[in-house]
N, C-alpha and C positions, 0 to 999 in steps of 0.2 A: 554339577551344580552343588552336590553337596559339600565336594572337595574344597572349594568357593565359600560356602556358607559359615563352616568351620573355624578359619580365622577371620570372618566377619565376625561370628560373636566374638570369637578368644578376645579381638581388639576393642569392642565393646566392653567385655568384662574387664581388663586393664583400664580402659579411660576410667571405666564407675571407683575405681580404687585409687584415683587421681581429686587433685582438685578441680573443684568450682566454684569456689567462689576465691577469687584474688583479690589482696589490698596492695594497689599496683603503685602509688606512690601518693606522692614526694616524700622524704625525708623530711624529718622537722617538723613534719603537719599534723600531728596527733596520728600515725597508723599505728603504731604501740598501745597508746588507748586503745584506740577504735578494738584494735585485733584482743586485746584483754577485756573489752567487754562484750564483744560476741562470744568471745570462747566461753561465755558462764550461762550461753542459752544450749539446753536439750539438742535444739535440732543442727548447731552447728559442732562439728569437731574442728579443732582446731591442730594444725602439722606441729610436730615432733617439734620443732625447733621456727619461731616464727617467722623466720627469714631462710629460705630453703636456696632460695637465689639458683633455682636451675633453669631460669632460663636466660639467666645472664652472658651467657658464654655470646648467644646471638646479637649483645648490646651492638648498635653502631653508635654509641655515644661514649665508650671508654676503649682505652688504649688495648692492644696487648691481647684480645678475647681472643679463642679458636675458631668462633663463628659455628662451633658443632656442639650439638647438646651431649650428657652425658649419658651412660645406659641409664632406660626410664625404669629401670627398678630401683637405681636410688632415690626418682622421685618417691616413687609407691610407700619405700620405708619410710617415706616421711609421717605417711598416714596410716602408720600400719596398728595402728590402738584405735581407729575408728572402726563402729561398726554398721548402725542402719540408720545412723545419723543423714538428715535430708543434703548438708552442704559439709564438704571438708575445704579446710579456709587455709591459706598462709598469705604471708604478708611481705612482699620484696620492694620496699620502695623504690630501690634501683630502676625497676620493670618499665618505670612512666619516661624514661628519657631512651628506650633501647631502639626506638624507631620501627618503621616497618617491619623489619626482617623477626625483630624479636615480636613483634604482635600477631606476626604470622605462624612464628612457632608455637604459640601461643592457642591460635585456634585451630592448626591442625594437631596438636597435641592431646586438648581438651576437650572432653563433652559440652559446645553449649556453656560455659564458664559465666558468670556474675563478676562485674569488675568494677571496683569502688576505687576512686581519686580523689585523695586529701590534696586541696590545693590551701596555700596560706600564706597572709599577704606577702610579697614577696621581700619588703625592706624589713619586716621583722621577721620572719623565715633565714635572711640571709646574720641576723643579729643574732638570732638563737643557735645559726651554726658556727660561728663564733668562739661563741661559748662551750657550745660542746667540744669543740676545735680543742681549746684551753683545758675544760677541764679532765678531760682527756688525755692531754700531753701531747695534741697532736701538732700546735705550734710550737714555739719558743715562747718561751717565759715572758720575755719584752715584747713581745709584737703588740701594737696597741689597734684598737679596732680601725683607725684612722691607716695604719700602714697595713694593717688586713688588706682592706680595699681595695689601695692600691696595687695590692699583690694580684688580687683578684681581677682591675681589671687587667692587667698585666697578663696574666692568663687567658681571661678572654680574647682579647687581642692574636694572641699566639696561638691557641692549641683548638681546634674542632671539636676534640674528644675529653675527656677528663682523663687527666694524666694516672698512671700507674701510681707516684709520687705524689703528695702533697695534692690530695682528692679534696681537702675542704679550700681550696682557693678555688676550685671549681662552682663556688653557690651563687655567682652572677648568674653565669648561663645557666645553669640550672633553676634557675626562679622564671628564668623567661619562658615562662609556661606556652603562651598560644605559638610556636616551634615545633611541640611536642604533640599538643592534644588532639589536634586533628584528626592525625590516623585511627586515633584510638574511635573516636564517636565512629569514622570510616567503618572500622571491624565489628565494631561491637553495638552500637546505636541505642537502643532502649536495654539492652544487657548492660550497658555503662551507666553507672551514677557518679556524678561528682558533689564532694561536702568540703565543706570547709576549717580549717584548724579553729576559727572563732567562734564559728556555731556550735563547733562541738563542745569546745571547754565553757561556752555560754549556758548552752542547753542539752547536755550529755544523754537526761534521758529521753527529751523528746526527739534527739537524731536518730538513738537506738530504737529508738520506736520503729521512726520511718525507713529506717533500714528494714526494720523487721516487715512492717508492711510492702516494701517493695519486693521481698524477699518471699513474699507467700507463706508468713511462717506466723505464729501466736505472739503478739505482742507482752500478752500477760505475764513471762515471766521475767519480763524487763524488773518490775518495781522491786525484783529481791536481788538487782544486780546491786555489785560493788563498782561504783562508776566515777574511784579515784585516778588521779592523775598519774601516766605511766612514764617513764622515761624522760625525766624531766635533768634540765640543765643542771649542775652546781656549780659554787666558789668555792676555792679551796685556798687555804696559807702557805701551806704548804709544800711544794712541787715533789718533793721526797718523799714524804707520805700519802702525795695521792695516786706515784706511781706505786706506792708497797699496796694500796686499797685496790685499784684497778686489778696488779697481779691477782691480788688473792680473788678478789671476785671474776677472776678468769679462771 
């Protein structure tokens, strides 16, 4: 029995150095804010890098995965600057489209996990990817939102998965949310919250609040948050120097 009990803890003590609490998607929908204004509260740390995307490998929504996760010490380094903080946080919007298999790895991996879902409307969700698309570099120059579109559904049409290739013509399927969500309330039920991109940039600090509240955690030190907008779209003139900006900010 002891022999037994021994790697029951050891595998406890591993999960407690993992996350719990996940901002599991969408893309586009404010998780960048969300994820940079929880990280300015005490009780949450936030991972190394906000998007750890280790459990993507399980996605049944993209091309090309292994289907096998990686050793879990690379998750662990993600969090390895936390210390008796209540929740360690990261943010893979990816997470909300991987289907079963990835939500299962998901709670056999995790202690018990918190799991928030940015949903946002879906025709201006699909407008804002666009954009990013563009300013980005990740279309062509010419493509105008009208032959977006049609690329898009062209895409829909053909592909299950989101292609390896040419991932932002994938944000049809991808807005079609109730597809997706289901499994999730399945696995996780009252551990699930979903919020919305328009509440948030509506009312930034009363979501944070209720995050907080739901979260079991002091709302008070919300009012000394910075609760500007994260990761937002641009235009640019230039295509030449907004690949030299992109570089250098890589």
């Amino acid at each position: 029995m002891k022999g037994e009990a021994r790697p029951e803890a050891a595998r406890r003590e591993s999960r407690a150095r993992l996350a719990n609490l996940l901002l599991a998607g969408v893309g586009r929908a404010g998780t960048t804010s969300l994820f940079w204004y929880l990280s300015q509260h005490p009780d949450i740390c936030a991972s190394e890098r906000k998007e750890p995307r280790y459990f993507l490998p399980l996605s049944e929504a993209d091309e090309g995965v292994s289907g096998i996760l990686p050793p879990l010490e690379e998750y662990e380094r993600c969090f390895e600057q936390c210390s008796t903080e209540r929740y360690r946080m990261e943010a893979t919007p990816g997470y909300f489209h991987g289907g079963p298999r990835l939500i299962q790895g998901i709670r056999t991996t995790l202690e018990k996990p918190r799991i928030v879902i940015m949903l946002r409307d879906p025709v201006a969700r699909i407008w804002s990817i666009y954009r990013y698309a563009k300013s980005h570099l990740l279309l062509p120059g010419n493509v105008t939102f009208g032959t977006y579109i049609q690329e898009c559904l062209e895409v829909e049409r053909r592909r299950r998965q989101r292609p390896i290739e040419g991932q932002a013509y994938w944000s049809i399927r991808a807005s079609q949310y109730a597809g997706y969500i289901e499994p999730w309330f399945d696995a996780f039920g009252d551990d699930l919250r979903v919020l919305f991109f328009e509440d948030l940039i509506d009312s930034p600090r009363e979501i944070v609040e209720q995050v907080c509240d739901w979260l079991g955690i002091d709302r008070t030190p919300v009012a000394s948050f910075d609760l500007s907008v994260e990761n937002r779209s641009i235009r640019y003139r230039s295509r030449f120097l907004q690949r030299v900006a992109l570089a250098a900010n890589s």
